[in-house]
TORKOL-4160 file (C-alpha; in steps of 0.2 Angstrom, whole numbers, padded with zeros to 4 digits, m for minus):
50
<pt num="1" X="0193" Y="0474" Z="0377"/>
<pt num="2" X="0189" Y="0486" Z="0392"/>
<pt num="3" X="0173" Y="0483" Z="0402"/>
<pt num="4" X="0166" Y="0499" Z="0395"/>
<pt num="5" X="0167" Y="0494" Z="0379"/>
<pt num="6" X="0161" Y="0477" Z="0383"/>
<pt num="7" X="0146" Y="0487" Z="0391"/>
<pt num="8" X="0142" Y="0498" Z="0376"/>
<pt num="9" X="0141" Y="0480" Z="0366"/>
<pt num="10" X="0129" Y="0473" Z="0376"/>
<pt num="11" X="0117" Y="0489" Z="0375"/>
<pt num="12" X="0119" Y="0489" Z="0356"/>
<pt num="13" X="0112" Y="0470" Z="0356"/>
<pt num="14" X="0100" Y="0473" Z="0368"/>
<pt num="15" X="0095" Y="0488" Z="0358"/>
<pt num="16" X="0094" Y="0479" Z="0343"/>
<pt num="17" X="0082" Y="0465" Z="0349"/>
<pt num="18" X="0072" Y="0477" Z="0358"/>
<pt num="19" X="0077" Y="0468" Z="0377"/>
<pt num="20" X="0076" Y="0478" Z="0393"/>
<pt num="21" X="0086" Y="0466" Z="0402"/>
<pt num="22" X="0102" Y="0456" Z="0397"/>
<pt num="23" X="0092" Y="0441" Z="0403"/>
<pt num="24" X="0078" Y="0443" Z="0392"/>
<pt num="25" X="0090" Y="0449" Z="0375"/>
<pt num="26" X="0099" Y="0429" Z="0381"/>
<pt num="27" X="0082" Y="0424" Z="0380"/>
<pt num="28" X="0076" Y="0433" Z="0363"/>
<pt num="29" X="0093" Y="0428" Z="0354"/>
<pt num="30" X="0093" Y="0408" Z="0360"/>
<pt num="31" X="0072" Y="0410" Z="0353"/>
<pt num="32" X="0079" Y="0417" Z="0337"/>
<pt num="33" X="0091" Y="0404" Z="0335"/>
<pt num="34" X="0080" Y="0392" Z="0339"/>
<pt num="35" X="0067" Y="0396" Z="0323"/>
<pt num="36" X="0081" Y="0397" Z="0312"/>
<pt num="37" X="0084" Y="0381" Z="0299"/>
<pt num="38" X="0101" Y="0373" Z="0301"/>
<pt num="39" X="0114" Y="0384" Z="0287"/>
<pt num="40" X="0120" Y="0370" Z="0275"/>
<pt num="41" X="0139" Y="0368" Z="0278"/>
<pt num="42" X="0151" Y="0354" Z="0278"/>
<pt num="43" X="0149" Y="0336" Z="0287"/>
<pt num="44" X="0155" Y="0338" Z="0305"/>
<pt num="45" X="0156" Y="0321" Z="0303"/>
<pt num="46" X="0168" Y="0320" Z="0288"/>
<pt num="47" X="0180" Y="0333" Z="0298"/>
<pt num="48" X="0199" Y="0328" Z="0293"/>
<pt num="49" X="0208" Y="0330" Z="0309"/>
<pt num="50" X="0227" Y="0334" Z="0305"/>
């Protein structure tokens, strides 16, 4: 990926969070996550190793 591309990602996510820096749009998207309940999924714990 070249770093322009890479740059016009980051503007499209900080757009879409509504962040003026790339500190704050870490910040929003960790607070986000945060809030969220844990998706149901299988057992990490159960994980066949092969």
């Amino acid at each position: 990926m070249s770093e322009r591309t890479c740059q016009r990602h980051i503007a499209g996510i900080m757009r879409a969070v509504g962040a003026k820096s790339r500190f704050q749009a870490g910040y929003l998207l960790s607070a986000t996550a945060a809030c969220r309940e844990p998706e149901e999924g299988p057992d990490p714990r159960t994980r066949v190793e092969g």
